[in-house]
N, C-alpha and C positions, 0 to 999 in steps of 0.2 A: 669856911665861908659863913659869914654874917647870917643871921634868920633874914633879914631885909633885903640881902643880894638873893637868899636862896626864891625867895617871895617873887623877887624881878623874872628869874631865870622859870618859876612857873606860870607866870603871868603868860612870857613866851605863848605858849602851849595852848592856856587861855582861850587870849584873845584870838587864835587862827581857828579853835573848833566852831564849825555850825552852828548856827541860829537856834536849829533844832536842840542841837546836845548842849548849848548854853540853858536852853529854856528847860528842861530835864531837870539837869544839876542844879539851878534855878532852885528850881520846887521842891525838890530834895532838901535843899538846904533849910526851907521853910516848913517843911511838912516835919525836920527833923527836931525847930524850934534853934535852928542857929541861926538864921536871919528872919526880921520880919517885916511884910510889905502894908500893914495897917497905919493909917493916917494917925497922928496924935499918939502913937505907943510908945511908953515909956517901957527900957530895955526889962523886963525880969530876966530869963532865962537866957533871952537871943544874946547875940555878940554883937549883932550889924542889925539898924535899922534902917531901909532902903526906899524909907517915904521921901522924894526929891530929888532922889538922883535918875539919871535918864537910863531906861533900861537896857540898851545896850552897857553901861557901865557896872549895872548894880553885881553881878558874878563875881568882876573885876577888885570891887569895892570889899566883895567877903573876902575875900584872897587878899587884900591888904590888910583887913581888919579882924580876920579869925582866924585862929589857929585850930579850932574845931571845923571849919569850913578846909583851909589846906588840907586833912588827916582825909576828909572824906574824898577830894578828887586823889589825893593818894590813892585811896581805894580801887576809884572808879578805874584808875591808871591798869589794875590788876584785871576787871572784867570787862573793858571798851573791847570796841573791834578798832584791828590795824588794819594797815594797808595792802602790807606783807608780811608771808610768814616762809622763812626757810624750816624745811620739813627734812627731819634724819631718822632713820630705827637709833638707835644705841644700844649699847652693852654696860653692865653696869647697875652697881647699887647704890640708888638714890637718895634713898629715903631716912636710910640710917646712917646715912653718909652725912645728911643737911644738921643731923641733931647733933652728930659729932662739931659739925664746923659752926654751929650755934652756940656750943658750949665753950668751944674755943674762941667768941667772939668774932671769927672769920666772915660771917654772916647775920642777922638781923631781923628778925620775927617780925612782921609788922602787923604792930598793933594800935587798933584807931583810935584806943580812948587812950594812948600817950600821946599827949599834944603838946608836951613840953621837947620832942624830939622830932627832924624831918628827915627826908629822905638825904643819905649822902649821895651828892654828884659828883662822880669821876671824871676823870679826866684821859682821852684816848694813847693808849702804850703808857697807862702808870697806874696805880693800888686799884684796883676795883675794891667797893664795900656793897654791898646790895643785900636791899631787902625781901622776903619771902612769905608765902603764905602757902599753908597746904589747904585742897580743896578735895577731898573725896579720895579718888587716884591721882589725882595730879599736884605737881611741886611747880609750884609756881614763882620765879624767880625774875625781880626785877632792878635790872642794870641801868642807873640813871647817870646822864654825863651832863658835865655843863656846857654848853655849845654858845659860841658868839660867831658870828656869819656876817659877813660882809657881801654889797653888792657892787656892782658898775660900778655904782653913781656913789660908794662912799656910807650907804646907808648900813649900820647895823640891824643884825636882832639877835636878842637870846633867845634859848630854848632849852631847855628839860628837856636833851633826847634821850628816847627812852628805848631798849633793847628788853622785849618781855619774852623767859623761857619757860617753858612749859616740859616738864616733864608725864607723859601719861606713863603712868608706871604699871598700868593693867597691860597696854600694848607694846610698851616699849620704844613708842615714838616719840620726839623733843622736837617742838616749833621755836624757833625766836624767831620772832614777833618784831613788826614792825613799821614806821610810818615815813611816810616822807616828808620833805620840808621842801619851799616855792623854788623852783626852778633856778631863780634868779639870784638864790645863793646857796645853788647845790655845783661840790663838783665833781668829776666823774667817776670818784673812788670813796664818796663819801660814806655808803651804807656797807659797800662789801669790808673796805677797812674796819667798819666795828662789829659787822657779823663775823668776820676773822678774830679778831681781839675779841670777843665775849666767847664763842668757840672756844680756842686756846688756854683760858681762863676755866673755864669749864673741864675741859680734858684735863689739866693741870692739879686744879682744887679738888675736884670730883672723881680723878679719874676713870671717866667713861671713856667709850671710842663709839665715835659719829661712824653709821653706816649706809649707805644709800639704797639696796638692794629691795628693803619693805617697798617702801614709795614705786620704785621704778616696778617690781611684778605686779602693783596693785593697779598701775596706770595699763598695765599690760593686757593684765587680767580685765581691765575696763574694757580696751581696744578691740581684744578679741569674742568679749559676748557684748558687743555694742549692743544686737537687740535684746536680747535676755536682760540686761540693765536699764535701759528706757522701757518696757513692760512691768519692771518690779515698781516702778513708779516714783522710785526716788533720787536718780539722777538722769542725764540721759547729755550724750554728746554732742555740742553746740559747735565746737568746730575741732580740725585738726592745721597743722604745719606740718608739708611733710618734707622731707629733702632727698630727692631720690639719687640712686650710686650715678647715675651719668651725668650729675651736673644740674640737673632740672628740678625746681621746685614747685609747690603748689600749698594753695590757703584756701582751704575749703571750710565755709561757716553757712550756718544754716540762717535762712534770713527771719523776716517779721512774721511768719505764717505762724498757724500751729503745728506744722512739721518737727518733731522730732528725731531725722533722718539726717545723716552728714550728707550734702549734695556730691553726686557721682559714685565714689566707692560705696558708702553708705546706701543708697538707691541700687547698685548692681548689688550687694549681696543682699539687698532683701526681695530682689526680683527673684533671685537662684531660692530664697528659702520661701517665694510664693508660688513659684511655679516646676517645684522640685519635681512634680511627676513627669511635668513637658518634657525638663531634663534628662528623665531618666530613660525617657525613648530617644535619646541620642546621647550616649557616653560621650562619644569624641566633641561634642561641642561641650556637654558641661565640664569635663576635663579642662581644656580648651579655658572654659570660664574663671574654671576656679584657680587655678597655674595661672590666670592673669591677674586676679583680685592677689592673690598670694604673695606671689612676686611683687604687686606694686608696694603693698602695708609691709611684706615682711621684711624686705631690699631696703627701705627707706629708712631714715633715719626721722623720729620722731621728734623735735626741739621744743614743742611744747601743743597742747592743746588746751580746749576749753568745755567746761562741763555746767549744765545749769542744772540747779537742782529746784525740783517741785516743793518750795517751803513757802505758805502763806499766798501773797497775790505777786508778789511784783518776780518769782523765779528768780533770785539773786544768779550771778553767773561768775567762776573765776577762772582763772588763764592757771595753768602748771606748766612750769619751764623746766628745762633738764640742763644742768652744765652750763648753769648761769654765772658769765664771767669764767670760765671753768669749776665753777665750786660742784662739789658731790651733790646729791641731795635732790630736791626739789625746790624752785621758789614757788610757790602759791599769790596770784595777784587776784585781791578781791576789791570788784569792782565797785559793789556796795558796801564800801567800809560803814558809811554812816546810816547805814538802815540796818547793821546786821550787830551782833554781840560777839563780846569772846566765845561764850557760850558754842555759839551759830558756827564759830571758826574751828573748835573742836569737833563739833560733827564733822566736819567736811574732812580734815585730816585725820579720825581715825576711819571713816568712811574710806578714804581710798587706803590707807597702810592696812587695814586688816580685812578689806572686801575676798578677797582670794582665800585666806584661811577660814575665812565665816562660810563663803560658798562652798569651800571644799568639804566643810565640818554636817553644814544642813546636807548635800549632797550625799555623803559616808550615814548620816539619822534617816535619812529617805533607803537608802539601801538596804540598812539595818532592818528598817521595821516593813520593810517589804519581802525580804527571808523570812519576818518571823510567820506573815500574814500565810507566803503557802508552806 
């Protein structure tokens, strides 16, 4: 692919992001001396000067005209927030795994001050080549395809779609990442077809094996200390989907209040854990009580719920599905893609995949040093 075709196909991309995250990257680019917006400047250092083009263009305009300005939304491509993130544990060594298939050429360091080189786009069921960055504990691997999309009416668009893996190698959890594209030339197999192909790819060059089992006792473990979780003050459940054995379902979301409580189950067992003495002067109704909350959460089949967490003002809020499309895993739908970070998206996923071992660990240090105390 031409540097010029690849330039088009990131333009894609571009021009669909926010106002907001346009104006960011914007400054970035200014602040970094790759474009500049002063009247009368003859170029020294910059690439692009941006005095008379109209500002929804000017991003656009470094994207055609720098290659120090493409290297840096490369970048960004690594730390933005998605839309969606499928969430697996794995098995598997990572990390000495990437250096091997880096030396083998199999793979591709990405590095921002080579700007005489871009990202390769693949192509869906043929070579993957993707580039990688490691970050702390995490491997960070990005799968970029060249996508052309057709509508109704005839209209194309390109696009740089992009598949971002995350390996956290402290937990052993692995997100890909990822976004959607406008309805009107999406179609119904568009995302799971490349979360299957970069999967595969993965198990194949890596070999890891994707496992389900973190996610789902971590969402478990949420379900069952609902309130102990909304107390510790950094998450707390917005809604459930439940699906119960006879047929009947139920969608229970907490509304605009400051309630922290799932309406109905959520409000019965915190009645049972406000007014446990009342209870305790009559067994056969708290029995009674609690064989009914039991039966309803443990009988049901859970297909996804929603958790908001206490970060900053606006409580960003995301959706976890189970056996989406039938895939293993979790998908994770985050609502404020564009108010949040990659950053912001790894709390959240190791937040639930390693909540139950962290609680189980403080719980075992509380018991410890409470033997030692008599």
């Amino acid at each position: 692919m031409s540097e010029n075709d690849y330039r088009q196909f990131l333009l894609g991309n571009v021009t669909a992001y926010p106002v907001s995250i346009k104006k960011k990257l914007l400054k970035s680019l200014i602040d970094e001396g790759i474009a500049t917006s002063e009247p009368d400047r003859t170029l020294l250092n910059e690439d692009v000067v941006l005095c008379g083009i109209a500002e929804d263009d000017q991003l656009n305009e470094c994207v055609e005209k720098s290659n120090r300005a493409v290297k840096k939304l490369e970048e960004y491509e690594f730390s933005k927030g998605y839309k969606y993130s499928f969430v697996f544990g794995y098995t598997g060594e990572v990390t000495e795994k990437i250096e091997q298939l880096s030396n083998e050429g199999k793979i591709t360091i990405f590095n921002k001050s080579k700007t005489d080189t871009f990202d390769y786009l693949s192509s869906i069921n043929k070579k993957i080549s993707a580039s990688y960055c490691i970050n702390s504990h995490d491997v960070m691997i990005k799968v970029s395809f060249a996508e052309e999309f057709y509508n109704f009416e005839g209209k194309a668009l390109q696009c740089k779609y992009i598949v971002l893996v995350i390996f956290h190698t402290d937990c052993q959890i692995v997100e890909l990442r990822y976004d959607s594209i406008p309805s009107e030339y999406n179609s119904a197999t568009f995302y799971i077809d490349r979360i299957i192909f970069v999967k595969q790819w993965l198990v194949q060059i890596f070999n890891v094996d994707f496992i389900s089992e973190q996610m789902e006792q971590g969402i478990a473990y949420i379900v069952a200390h609902e309130r102990k979780i909304a107390d510790e003050g950094n998450f707390y459940i917005s809604g459930k989907n439940l699906t119960f054995g006879d047929g009947g379902s139920a969608s229970l979301r907490i509304g605009n209040g400051d309630s922290m409580v799932v309406p109905l189950l959520g409000e019965l067992k915190n009645l049972l854990d406000d007014y446990e003495d009342e209870f305790e002067k009559s067994p056969i109704l708290k029995c009674a009580f609690v064989n009914f909350l039991e039966d309803r959460e443990q009988n049901a089949e859970l297909p996804c719920i929603y958790l908001r967490w206490l970060s900053g003002k606006k409580h960003p809020e995301v959706k976890v599905e189970f056996n989406y499309l039938g895939q293993s895993g979790c998908r994770i739908l985050f609502y404020a893609k564009n108010d949040i970070r990659g950053e912001e998206m790894s709390y959240v996923t190791r937040y639930i995949g390693t909540i139950k071992t962290a609680s189980h660990e403080r719980e075992n240090s509380s018991n410890t040093r409470t033997r030692c105390i008599h």
